[in-house]
N, C-alpha and C positions, 0 to 999 in steps of 0.2 A: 304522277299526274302533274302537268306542267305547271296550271293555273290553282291546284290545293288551296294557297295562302288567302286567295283573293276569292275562292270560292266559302274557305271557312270564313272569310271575313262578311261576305257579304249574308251569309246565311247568319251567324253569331254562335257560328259552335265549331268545335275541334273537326278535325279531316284525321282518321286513322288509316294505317300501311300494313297489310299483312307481312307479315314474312315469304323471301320467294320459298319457293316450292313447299310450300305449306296449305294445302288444300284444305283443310282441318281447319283454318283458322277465317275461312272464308266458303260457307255452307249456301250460303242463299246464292251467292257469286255462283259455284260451279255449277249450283241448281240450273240456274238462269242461261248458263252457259250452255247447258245438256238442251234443255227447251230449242235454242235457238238454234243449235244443231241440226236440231227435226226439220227447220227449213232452207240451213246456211250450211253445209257441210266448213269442217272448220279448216279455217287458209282460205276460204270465199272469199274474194272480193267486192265488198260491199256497196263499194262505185260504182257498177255495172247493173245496179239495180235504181228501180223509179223512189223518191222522197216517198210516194205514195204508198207502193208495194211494199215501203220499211215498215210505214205509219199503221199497216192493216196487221203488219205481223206482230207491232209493238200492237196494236188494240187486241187482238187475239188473246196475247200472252196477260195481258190486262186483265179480260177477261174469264180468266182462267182459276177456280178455285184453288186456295192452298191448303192445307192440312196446319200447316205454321201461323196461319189468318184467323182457324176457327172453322176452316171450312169457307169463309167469306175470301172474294176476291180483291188484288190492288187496288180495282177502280171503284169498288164500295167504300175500302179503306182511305180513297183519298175523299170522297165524295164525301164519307162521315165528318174527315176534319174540315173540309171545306165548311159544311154547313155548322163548325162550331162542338160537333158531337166527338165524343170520345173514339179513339181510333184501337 
């Protein structure tokens, strides 16, 4: 990741790197990866699609319960800290 240094800096926490071909060490990654599969077969070119048509797939996936959450979804999860509430 090109911009890490200045992403960890701006956030105020570490940036971690799997090991390559170490699928093991990155579970929610290849989770997310299969998901988006269901709409992007993999090697798609992701230019060829509208900012919009990305933005409904990312809300979709958003909206989607995890088992890893509680059963609760990312967008509950960020709404909670939003509002101050534990995540």
């Amino acid at each position: 990741m090109a911009l890490h240094a200045e992403i960890a800096r701006t956030l105020g926490m570490p940036v971690f790197f799997c090991e390559k071909a170490s699928p093991w060490q990155r579970p929610s990654n290849e989770n997310t990866n299969g998901l988006l599969r269901q709409y992007f077969p993999k090697g798609s070119d992701l230019r060829v699609h509208a900012p919009e048509d990305l933005a409904v797939v990312a809300a979709e996936l958003n909206e989607r319960p995890r088992k890893t959450l509680g059963w609760a979804t990312p967008a509950d999860r960020v709404e909670a800290f939003q509002r101050g509430g534990t995540i």
